[in-house]
LOBA-345959 format. One record per residue (C-alpha): residue number from 1; chain; x, y, z. Coordinates in steps of 0.1 Angstrom, whole numbers. Layout:
# LOBA-345959
resi=NUM	chain=A	x=X	y=Y	z=Z
...
END
This chain:
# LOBA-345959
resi=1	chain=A	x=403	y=-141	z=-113
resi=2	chain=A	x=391	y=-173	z=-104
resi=3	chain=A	x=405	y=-196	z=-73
resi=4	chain=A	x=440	y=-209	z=-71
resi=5	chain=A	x=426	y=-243	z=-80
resi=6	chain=A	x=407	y=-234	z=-106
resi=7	chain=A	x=432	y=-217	z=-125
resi=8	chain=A	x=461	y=-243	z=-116
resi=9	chain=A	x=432	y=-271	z=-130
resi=10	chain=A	x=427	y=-250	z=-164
resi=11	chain=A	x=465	y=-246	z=-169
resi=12	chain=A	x=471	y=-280	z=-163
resi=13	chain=A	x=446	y=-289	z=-189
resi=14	chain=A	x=460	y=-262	z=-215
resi=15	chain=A	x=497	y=-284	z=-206
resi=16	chain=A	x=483	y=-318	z=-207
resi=17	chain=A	x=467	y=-306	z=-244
resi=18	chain=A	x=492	y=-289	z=-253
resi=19	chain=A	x=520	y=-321	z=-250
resi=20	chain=A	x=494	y=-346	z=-264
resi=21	chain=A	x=492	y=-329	z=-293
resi=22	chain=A	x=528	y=-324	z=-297
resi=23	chain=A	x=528	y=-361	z=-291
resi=24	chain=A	x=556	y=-363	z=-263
resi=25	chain=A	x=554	y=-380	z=-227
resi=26	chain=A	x=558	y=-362	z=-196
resi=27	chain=A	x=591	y=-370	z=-194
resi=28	chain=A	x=604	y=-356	z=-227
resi=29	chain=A	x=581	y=-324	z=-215
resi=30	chain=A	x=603	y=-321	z=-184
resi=31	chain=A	x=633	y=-326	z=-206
resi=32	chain=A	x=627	y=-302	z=-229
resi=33	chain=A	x=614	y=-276	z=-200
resi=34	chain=A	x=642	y=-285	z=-181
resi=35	chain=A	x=624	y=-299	z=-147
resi=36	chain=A	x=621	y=-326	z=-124
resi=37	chain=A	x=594	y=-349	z=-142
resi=38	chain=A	x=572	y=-353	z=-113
resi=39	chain=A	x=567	y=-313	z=-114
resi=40	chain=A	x=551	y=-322	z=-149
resi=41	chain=A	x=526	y=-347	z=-132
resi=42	chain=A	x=519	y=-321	z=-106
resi=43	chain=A	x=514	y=-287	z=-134
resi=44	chain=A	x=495	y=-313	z=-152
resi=45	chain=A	x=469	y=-324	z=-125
resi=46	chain=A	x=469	y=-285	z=-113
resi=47	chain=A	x=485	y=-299	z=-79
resi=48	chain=A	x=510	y=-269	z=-88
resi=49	chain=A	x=518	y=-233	z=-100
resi=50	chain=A	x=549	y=-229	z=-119
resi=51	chain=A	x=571	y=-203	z=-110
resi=52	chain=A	x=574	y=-175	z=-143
resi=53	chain=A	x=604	y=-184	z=-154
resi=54	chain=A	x=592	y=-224	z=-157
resi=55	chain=A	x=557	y=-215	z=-175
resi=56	chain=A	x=578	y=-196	z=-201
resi=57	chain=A	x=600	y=-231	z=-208
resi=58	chain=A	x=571	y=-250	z=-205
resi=59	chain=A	x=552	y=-229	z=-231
resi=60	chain=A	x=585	y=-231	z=-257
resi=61	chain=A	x=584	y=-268	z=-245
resi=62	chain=A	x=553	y=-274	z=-260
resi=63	chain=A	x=556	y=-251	z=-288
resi=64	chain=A	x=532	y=-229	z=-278
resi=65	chain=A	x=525	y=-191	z=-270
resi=66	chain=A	x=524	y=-183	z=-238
resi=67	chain=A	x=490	y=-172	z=-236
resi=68	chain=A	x=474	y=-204	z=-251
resi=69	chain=A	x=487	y=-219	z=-218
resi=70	chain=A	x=464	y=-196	z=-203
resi=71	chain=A	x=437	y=-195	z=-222
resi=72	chain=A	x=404	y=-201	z=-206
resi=73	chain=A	x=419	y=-179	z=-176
resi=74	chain=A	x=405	y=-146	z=-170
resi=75	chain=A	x=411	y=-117	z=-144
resi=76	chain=A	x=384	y=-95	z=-135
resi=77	chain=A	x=396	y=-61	z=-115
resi=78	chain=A	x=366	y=-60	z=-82
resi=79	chain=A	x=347	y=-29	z=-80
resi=80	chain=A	x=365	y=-3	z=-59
resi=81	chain=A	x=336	y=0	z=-31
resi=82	chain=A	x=359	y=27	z=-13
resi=83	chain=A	x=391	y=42	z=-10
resi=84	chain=A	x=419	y=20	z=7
resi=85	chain=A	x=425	y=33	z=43
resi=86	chain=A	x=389	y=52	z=47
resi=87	chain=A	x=355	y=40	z=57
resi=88	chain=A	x=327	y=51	z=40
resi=89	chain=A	x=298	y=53	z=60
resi=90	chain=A	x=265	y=68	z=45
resi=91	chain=A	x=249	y=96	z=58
resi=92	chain=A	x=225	y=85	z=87
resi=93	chain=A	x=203	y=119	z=102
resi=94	chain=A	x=194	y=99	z=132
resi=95	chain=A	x=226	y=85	z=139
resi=96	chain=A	x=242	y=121	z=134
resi=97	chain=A	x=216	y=133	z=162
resi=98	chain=A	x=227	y=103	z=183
resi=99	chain=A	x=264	y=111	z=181
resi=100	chain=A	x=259	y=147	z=189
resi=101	chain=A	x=243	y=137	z=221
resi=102	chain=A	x=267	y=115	z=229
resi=103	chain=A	x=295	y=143	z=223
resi=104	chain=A	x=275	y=170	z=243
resi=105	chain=A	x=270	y=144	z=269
resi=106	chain=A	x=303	y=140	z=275
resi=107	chain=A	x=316	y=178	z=273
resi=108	chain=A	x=290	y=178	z=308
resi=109	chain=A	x=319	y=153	z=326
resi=110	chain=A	x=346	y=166	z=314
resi=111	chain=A	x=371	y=182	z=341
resi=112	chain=A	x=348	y=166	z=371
resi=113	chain=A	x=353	y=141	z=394
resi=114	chain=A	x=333	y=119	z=404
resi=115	chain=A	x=323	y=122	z=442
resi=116	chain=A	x=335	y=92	z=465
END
C-alpha cells in the first residue's frame, strides 16, 4: 500500500476529477455529501482521510463508483518473512558449538558459591 500521503494525494485527485467533470463547486460537493465544505478543500488537497461512511457520500456525490475514487490505489500484502511471535534464526554450526559451551560452562557453577 503506499504512504498515508500518497494515497490521501491520489484520492484527492480522483475527488477533484471527479467534481470538475460533474461540473459543481466544492461547495455544492459538500452539500450533496453532506459535510462541512472546508472538509472538501482538505479531501481534495489529500490534507485528509474520510471516514467510510463520508467516502461512500462523497462517491454518490459525484456520481461515481466507489472504486473509481480509488483508482490508482493499490495494496500489496508484504512477504510473510516469519511467523508472528517466533524468531527465525538460521542454522549457525559455529554458533551452536558456541552456545553449548556456554551451557556446559555454566552447569560447572551451578550449586557453588563463590569463595569470599
Amino acid at each position: 500500500m503506499p504512504p498515508p500521503d500518497e494515497l490521501r494525494e491520489r484520492f484527492g485527485i480522483n475527488l477533484r476529477q471527479g467534481r470538475k467533470e460533474l461540473g459543481v463547486s466544492q461547495e455544492e460537493l459538500a452539500f450533496r455529501a453532506d459535510v462541512a465544505p472546508s472538509a472538501v478543500g482538505l479531501f481534495e488537497l489529500g490534507k485528509k482521510t474520510p471516514r467510510i461512511d463520508t467516502f461512500i457520500r462523497l462517491a454518490g456525490a459525484v456520481e461515481r463508483k466507489p472504486s473509481e475514487l480509488t483508482a490508482g490505489i493499490l495494496w500489496m500484502p508484504a512477504e510473510v518473512v516469519g511467523t508472528p511471535g517466533s524468531f527465525d534464526v538460521p542454522e549457525d554450526p559455529e554458533l551452536e558449538a558456541e552456545v553449548a559451551e556456554l551451557r556446559g560452562g555454566a552447569r560447572k557453577f551451578r550449586g557453588k558459591r563463590a569463595k569470599r
